[in-house]
N, C-alpha and C positions, 0 to 999 in steps of 0.2 A: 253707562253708569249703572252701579247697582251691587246686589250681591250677586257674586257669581256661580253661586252655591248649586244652584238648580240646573245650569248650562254645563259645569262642573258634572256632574251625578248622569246626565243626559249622555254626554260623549263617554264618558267612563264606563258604563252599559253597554252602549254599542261598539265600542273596542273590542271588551271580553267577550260579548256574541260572538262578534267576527272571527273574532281567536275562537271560540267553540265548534262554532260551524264551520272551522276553514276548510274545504278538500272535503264536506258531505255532499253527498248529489242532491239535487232538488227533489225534495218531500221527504227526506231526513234529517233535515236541520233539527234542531233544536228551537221550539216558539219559545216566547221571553214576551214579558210585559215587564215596564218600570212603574210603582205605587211608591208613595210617601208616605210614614208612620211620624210619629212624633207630637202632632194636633192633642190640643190640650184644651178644654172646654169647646165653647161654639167658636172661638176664634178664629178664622179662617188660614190656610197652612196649603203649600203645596200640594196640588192634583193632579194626579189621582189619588184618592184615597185608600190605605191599603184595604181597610175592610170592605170599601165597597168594591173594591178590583175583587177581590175574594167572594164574596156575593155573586158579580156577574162570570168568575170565572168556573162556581158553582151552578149554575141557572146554565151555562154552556156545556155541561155534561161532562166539568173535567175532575177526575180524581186521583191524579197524581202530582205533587209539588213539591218545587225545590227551594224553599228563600233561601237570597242570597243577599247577606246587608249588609254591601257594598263601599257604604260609608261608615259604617263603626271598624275601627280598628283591634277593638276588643272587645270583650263580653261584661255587658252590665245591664242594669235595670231595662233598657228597650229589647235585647234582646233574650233576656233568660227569663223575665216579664210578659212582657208586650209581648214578642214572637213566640215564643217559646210555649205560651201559658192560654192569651187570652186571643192572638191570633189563630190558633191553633183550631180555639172552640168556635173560633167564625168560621172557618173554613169543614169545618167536621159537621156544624149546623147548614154549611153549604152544600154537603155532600163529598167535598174534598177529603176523602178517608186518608189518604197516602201522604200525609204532610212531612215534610225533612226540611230541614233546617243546616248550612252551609256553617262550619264553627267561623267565628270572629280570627283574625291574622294571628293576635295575642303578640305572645314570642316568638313566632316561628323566627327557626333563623333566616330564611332569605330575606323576610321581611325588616330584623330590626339591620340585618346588613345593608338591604336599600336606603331605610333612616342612617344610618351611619355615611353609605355616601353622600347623601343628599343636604345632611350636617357638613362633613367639611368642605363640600361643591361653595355651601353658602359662605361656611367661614371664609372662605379665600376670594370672595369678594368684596367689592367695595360695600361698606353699610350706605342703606337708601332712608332719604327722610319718607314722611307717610306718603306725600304727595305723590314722590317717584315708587314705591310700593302700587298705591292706585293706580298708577297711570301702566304697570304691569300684568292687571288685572282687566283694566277697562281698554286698556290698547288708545288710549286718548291721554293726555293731562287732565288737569282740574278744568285749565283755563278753557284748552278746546270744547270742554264737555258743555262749559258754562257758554259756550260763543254759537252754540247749535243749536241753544234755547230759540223757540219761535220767534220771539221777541222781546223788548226790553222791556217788558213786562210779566217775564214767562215767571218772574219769582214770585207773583202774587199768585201763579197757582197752586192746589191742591198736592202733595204729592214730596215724593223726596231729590233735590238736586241739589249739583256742589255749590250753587250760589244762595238759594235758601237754607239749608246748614251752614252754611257760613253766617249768614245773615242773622239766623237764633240765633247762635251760638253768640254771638257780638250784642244784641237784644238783650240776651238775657247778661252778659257778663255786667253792660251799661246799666239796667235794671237792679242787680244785684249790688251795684255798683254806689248807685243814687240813691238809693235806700238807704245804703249803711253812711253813708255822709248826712242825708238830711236827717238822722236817727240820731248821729252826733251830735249837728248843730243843735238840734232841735230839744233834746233831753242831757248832751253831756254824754260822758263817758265812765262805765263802768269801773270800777275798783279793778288795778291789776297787783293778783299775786302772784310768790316768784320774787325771782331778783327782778329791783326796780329797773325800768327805761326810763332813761336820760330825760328827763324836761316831759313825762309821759304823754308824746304829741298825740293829739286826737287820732291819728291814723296807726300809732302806733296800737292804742288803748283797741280800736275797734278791729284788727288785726290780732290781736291775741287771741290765748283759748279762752278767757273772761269776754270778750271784745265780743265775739261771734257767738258767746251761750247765752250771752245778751242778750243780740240781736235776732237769733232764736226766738227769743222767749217773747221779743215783739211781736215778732211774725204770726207767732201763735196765739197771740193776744188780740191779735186785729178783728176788728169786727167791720165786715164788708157792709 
């Protein structure tokens, strides 16, 4: 379970190596390192870090480079930014003088020609609900993922799985839920404008856009 995102970028890398290096003899290949860009505050974010790979790959004596960024499809803020600008000056302060930069796919036509088949491959299947979506990606169901748990208590841990998202998500709906009922009972229901509702039931009044800027304005009134 998980995002695939990272396993995804990993195999993708060492594909296009392999395709680079095909048919070179040994000690002409092409070296490659894979870094992740994107980290935003102290947040923690996929590593290697590109500037610290740039760092060490200055401190190694290298000064010639190629980025290749593999996952943008086209050209914006990370890479005519971030690569282009202020990567550039990490790697120049590294000692890496010879920096180049690989353009984004953009439009190339082979490229939007693959999106094109890859568009009607999908359209001419069956549509998948999320479940069966996930279970494409994780190579498991929900249910399997949930049954591999240690144990029946694996959802009180730390961390993200399909039975503890489930389990918020349900949390919080009940919560949101029990609130807006005892809010009713407890004070009545707000003035609805608009054309009137029938018999204006309690559920319908707290349901409305009056109903819920209401119950808003509780929320943010409460005093813990």
């Amino acid at each position: 379970a998980g995002d695939p995102y990272k396993g995804n970028i990993e195999e993708c890398a060492k594909l296009i190596m392999a395709k680079v290096n095909e048919g070179k003899p040994e000690g002409q290949t092409t070296d490659w390192t894979l870094a992740f860009q994107s980290r935003v505050g102290p947040v923690k974010w996929l590593e290697p870090y590109t500037d610290d790979v740039l760092k060490n790959l200055g401190e190694e004596g290298l000064e010639n480079l190629v980025v290749v960024p593999l996952s943008f499809v086209s050209e914006h803020v990370e890479t005519l930014e971030e690569i282009d600008i202020e990567y550039r000056e990490v790697a120049e302060e590294a000692g890496i003088h010879n920096f180049k930069r690989v353009p984004a796919l953009n439009s190339d036509p082979d490229f939007i020609s693959c999106l094109a088949d890859l568009t009607q491959d999908a359209l001419s299947k069956p549509s998948l609900r999320v479940s069966e979506a996930l279970e494409l990606y994780q190579g498991k169901s929900m249910r399997e993922a949930a049954a591999e748990e240690k144990n029946r208590l694996g959802w009180l841990r730390p961390g993200v799985t399909p039975s503890t998202e489930a389990i918020n998500g349900r949390v919080a709906m009940m919560a949101c839920a029990s609130l807006a009922i005892s809010q009713v009972i407890s004070s009545g229901c707000p003035a609805i404008s608009g054309p009137s509702i029938a018999g204006k039931e309690p559920f319908c009044a707290a349901l409305s856009y009056d109903g819920w800027a209401w119950l808003l304005d509780v929320l943010l009134n409460i005093h813990m």
